[in-house]
N, C-alpha and C positions, 0 to 999 in steps of 0.2 A: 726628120726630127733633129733640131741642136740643144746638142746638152754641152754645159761647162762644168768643170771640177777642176779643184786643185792640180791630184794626181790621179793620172789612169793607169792599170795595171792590167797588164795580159799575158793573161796565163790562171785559171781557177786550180791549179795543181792547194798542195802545201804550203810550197812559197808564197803563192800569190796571195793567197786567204790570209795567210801569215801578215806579210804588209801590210793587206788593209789593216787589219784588227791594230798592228801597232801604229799606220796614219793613225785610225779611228780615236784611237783612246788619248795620240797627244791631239788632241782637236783638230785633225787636216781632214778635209772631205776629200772621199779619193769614188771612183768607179771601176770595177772592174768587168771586164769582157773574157767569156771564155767560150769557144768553140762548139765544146760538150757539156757534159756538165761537169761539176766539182770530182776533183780526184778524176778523172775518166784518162785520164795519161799514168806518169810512174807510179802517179802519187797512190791511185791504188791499182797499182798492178808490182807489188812488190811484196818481202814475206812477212810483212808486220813484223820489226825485230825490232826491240827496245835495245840499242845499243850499247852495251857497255865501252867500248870503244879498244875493244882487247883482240876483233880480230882485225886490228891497223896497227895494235901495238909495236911490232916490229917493222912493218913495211912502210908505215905513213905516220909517225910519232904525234904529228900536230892535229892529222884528221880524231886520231885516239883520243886526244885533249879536249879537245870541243867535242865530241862522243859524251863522254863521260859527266863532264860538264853540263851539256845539256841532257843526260841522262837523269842526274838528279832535279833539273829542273822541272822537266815533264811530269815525275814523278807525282810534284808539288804541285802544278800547276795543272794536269790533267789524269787525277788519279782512276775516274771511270773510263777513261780510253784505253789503260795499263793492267796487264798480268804479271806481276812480279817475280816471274818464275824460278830468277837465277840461270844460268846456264853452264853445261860443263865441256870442255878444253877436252878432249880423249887422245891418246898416246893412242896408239896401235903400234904392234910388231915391225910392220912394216918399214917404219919412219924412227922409231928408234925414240931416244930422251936427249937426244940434242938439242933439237929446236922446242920441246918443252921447257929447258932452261934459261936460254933465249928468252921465249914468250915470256916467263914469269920474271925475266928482268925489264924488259921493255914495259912490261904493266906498271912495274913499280916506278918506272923513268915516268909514266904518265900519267901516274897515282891514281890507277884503276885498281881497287883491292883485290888479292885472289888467295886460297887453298886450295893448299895441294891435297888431292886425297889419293888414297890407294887404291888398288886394285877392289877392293873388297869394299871398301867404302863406298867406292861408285857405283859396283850391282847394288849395293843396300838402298842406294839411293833411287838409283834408277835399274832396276832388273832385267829389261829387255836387253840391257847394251850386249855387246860383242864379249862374252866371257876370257875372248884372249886380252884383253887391252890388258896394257901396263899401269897407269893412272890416269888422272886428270885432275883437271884444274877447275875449280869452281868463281865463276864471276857474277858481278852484277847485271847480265843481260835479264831481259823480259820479252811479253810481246805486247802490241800495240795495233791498235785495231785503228787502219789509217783512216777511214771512211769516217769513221767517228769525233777523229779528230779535226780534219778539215773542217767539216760540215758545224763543229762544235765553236772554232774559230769563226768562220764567216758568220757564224747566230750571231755570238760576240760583238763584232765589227757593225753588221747591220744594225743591230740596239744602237749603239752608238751614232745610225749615220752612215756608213758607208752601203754603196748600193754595187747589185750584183747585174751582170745582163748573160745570161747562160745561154748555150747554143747560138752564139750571136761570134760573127767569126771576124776578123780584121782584114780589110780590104786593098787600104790603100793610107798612107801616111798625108798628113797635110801639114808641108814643107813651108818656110817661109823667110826665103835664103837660107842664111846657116843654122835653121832653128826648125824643130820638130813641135810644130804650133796645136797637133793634135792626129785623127784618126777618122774615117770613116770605116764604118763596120756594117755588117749583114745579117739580122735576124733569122740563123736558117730556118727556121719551121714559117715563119709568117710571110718572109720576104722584103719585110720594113727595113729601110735602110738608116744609118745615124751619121751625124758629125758631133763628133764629141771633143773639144778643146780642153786643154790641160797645159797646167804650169810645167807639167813633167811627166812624161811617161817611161814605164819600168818595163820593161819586156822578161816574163818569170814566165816565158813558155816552155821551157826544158827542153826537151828533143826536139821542139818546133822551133826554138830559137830564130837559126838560119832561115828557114821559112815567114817568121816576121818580118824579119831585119832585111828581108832582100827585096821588100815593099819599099825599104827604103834606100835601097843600094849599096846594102853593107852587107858583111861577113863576119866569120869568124872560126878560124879552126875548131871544131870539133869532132870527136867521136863517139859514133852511137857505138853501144853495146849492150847486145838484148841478151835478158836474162828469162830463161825459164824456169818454170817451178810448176809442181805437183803439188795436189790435195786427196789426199786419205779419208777413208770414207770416217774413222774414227780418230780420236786423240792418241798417240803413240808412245809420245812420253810427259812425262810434267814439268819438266825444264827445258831450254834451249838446248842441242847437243852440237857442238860444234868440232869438225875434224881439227886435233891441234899441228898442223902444220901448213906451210904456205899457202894463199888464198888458191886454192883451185875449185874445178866444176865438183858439186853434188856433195860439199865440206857443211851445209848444216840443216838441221829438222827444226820449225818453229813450232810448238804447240801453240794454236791460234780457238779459243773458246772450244768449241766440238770438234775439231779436225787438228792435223798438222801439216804442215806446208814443208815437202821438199824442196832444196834447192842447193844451187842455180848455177848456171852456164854463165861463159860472159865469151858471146860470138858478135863479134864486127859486120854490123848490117849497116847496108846501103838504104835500105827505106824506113823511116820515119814510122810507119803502120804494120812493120813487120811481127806483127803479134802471132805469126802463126807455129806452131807448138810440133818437132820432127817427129816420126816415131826412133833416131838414132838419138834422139837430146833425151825423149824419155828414158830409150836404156840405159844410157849411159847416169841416167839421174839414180833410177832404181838401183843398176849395180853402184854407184858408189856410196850412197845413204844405206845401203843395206850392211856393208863394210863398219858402219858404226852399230846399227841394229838391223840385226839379220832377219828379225821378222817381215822387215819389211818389202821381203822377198814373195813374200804368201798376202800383205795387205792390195786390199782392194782402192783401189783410185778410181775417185770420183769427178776429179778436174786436171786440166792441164793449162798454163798461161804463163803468158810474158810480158814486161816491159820493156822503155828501153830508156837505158842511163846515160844521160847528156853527159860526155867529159872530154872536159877542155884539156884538148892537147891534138898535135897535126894529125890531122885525118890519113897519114901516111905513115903513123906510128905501130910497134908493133903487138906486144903481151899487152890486152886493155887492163888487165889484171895490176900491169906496174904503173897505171896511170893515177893520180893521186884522186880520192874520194873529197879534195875539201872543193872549195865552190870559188867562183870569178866575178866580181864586182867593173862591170866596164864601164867608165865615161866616156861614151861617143862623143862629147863634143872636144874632148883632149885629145882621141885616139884616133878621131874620123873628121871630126868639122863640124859633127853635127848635134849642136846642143840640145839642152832639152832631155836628151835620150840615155837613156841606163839600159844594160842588159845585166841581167843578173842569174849566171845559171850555176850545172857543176852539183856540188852538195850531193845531199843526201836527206831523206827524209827528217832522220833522227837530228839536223840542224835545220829544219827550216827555221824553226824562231830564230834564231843566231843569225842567218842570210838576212831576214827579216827586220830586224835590227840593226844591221850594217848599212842598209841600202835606205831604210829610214831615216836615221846618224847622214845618213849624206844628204839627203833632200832634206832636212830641216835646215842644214848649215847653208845650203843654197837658196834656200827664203828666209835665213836668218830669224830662224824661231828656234830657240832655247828651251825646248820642253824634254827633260829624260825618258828612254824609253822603261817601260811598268809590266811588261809582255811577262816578264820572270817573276813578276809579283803575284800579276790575278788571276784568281783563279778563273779557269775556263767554267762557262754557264752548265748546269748538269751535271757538276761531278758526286753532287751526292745523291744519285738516281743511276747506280751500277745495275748495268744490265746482264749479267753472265748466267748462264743457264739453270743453275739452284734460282736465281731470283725469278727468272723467268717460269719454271716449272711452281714454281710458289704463286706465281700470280695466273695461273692456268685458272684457278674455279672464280676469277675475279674478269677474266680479260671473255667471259661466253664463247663466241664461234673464233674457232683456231682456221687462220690461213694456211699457217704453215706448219705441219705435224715434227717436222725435222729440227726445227728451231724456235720450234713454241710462239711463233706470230702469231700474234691474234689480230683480231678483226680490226680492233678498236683501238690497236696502237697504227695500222696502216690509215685506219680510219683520220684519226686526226693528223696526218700528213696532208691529208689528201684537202682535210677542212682547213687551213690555211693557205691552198687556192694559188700556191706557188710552184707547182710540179709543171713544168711544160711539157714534159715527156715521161708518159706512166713504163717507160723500161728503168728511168731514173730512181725510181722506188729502189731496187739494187743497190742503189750506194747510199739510202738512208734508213733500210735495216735490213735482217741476214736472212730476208724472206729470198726463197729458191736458193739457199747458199748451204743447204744440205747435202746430206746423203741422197736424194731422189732427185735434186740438181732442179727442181721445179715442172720437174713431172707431175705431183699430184697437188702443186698449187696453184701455178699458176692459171689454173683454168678459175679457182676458185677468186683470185685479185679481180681476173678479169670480170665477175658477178660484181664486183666490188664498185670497178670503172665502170662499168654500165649503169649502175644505181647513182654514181656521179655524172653520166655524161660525157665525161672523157672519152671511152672506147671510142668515141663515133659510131658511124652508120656502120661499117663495116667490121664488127668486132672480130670475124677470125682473122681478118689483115694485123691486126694488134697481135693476139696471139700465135700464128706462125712466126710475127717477128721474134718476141719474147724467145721461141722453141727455138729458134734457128740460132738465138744471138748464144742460148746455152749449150746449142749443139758442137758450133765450134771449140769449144772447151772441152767436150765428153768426150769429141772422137779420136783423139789421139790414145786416148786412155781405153778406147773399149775393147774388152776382152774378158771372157768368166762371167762372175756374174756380174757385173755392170753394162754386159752386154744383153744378157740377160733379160733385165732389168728395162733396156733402152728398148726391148723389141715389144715390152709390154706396154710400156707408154706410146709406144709408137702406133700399138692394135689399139689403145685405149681414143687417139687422138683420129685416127683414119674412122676408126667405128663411129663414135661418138660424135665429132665435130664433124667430119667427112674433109680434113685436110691431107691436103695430097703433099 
């Protein structure tokens, strides 16, 4: 099959969805190609933090800026994707009120608001913390449910026009002398192959980056660096809690809807797919997040996972931690020879609009179309249909048969995903809502999806092939973490699934 479009984009992460919707809405038709599906890289493999931009204040001033900046943006522009929780800056003994005062100057350098509170004002606030701490600082952090946002953006884009190709991976570049004339790509599930031509192609692969660009015979310093994070079987606290002293491992707790997410490591990996979770990164996560809340000593953990952060700088570098959070805009045809071609990685979630706008600012001035970008104006489609668990428990006598008892799925909100006939892959369901993203990790639902995909068709002939996949894809999440009762827990789903199903 040959398709033509203005601009192709590869990568369905944040950034990429990001671009289309702002091509989309100045009138460019663009296409984009992603390997997995949307989000299935950093974009949700990170701790949903709504960034206030306070913990770069000191180390990265300019990442802090665009933080903040786009903090309020999002706000506006995607208020059902956002938890507004605040978050607090914690002193501990340890570290002393040095770099607390620091911190609250660099804030104000980067006009991220903050109070100070006391010792006693912080337990009032939040009860669980560390009763030794000194104080902390209150910011405008939140959290952000990244699945929702992507997925919320590309709705956006598609209304407008721009077309999506998932699980469809890139192949081979089509060169034509000094110009990047376009792309062949591979539909994996089908095997259909494409030539897609484009005025301009954006490479928004993240950590795939180097893996695009070497179709084409290019490069480019980077380093990966995987970050791991825990999820708690329940919510821990009601604000962000962040260690106040230099970025290190296991410095902050996201309250994310039902759970909270520890985190994170930042370890220098050689492989691109290294999502695999130690049991030395857990402990080290639990001893240090428990240093802020010591309950979290006794909580139960229900998940364990990683991304991994594309940052531009020599692959020979060494603390990934001083390497800067802002993002890289390249033109290959300046840098390389070879026009056409933009890479555009680096960033961080909390900027994609910002990237997304930078990199569109460039290809409009290269087709010389004068249309401003609006991305900070509209509102994203859906914001006034918050989903958080009061609403969801509220619509429990309205939604009939519950998929998912952990997260109050019903039937009939999976149901009509599945009746718009755009799902290539029923594991995809996972990143468009928070069915198996409990406490039971999709022990006692997913067998019940799978009645769902049968009555579609989907399953195929072989439905326990579908669901061992599902069990297995959640299994590597669980087992780092199993001990007590979540092992418990896993031995009875385990007698539930051998008995019942008869999988081995």
């Amino acid at each position: 099959m040959k398709l033509r479009t203005e601009v192709l984009i590869i990568g369905g992460g944040a950034t990429g969805v990001g671009i289309s919707r702002d091509l989309s809405l100045r009138g460019i038709p663009s296409i984009l190609v992603e390997k997995g599906d949307f989000a299935s890289g950093a974009s949700g493999r990170n701790h949903g933090l709504l960034h206030s931009g306070a913990r770069y204040a000191v180390s990265d001033p300019e990442a802090a800026r665009e933080c903040i900046s786009e903090n309020r943006i999002l706000k506006r522009i995607a208020p059902h994707c956002i938890e507004e929780t605040e978050g607090l800056f914690l002193s501990l003994p340890e570290e002393g009120l040095e770099f607390r005062d620091r911190f609250i100057r660099a804030c104000e350098g980067a006009m991220i608001p903050t109070t100070l509170c006391s010792r006693d004002e912080a337990l009032t606030l939040e009860p669980e913390l560390n009763p030794e701490l000194l104080s902390a600082v209150r910011v405008p952090d939140g959290a952000i449910d990244p699945f929702k946002l992507v997925l919320e953006n590309a709705r956006d884009a598609e209304t407008c026009g721009a077309k999506f190709f998932l699980h469809t991976e890139v192949i081979s570049f089509i060169l034509d002398g000094d110009r990047a004339r376009g792309i062949t790509a591979k539909d994996l599930l089908s095997g259909e192959e494409y030539s897609i031509e484009a005025l301009c192609i954006v490479n928004a692969s993240g950590a795939w980056t180097n893996q695009v660009l070497k179709l084409a015979g290019l490069h480019v310093d980077m380093a990966l660096s995987k970050g791991s994070l825990l999820i708690t079987n329940q919510r821990i606290s009601q604000r962000v809690i962040n260690r106040c002293r230099p970025p290190s491992d296991g410095d902050i707790i996201v309250p994310n809807d039902t759970v909270s997410i520890l985190g994170t490591t930042s370890i220098r990996s050689e492989r691109i797919g290294n999502f695999e979770v130690t049991p030395t990164e857990v402990s080290l996560l639990i001893a240090q997040t428990s240093e802020m809340i010591p309950a979290l000593r006794r909580a139960r953990l229900i998940r364990a996972y990683a991304g991994i952060r594309p940052l531009i700088q020599s692959e020979k570098s060494g603390d990934d931690r001083s390497i800067s959070r802002g993002f890289t805009l390249i033109d290959h045809g300046k840098r390389d020879g070879v026009k056409n071609l933009f890479t555009l990685t680096g960033g961080k979630l909390m900027t994609y609009r910002l990237m997304a706008e930078k990199v569109t600012d460039l290809v409009c001035r290269m087709m010389g179309i004068d249309v401003p970008c609006t991305t900070h104006l509209k509102i994203l489609p859906g914001a006034k249909g918050r989903s958080e668990l009061r609403d969801r428990l509220k619509k429990h006598s309205e939604q009939g048969e519950i998929l998912c008892d952990c997260e109050m799925i019903g039937r009939e909100e999976v149901k009509a995903i599945l009746d718009e006939g755009k799902l290539k892959e029923p594991a995809d369901i996972l990143h468009r809502t928070r069915l198996a993203k409990g406490t039971c990790q999709g022990g006692f639902c997913v067998y019940r999806f799978l009645g769902l995909l049968h009555d579609f068709g989907i399953a195929g002939p072989d439905s326990n092939k579908v669901l061992k996949g599902f069990l297995e894809e959640r299994w590597k999440g669980i087992r780092p973490v199993l001990w007590g009762d979540s092992l418990r827990q896993e031995e009875l789903v385990e007698s539930i699934y051998k008995g019942i199903f008869n999988l081995k």
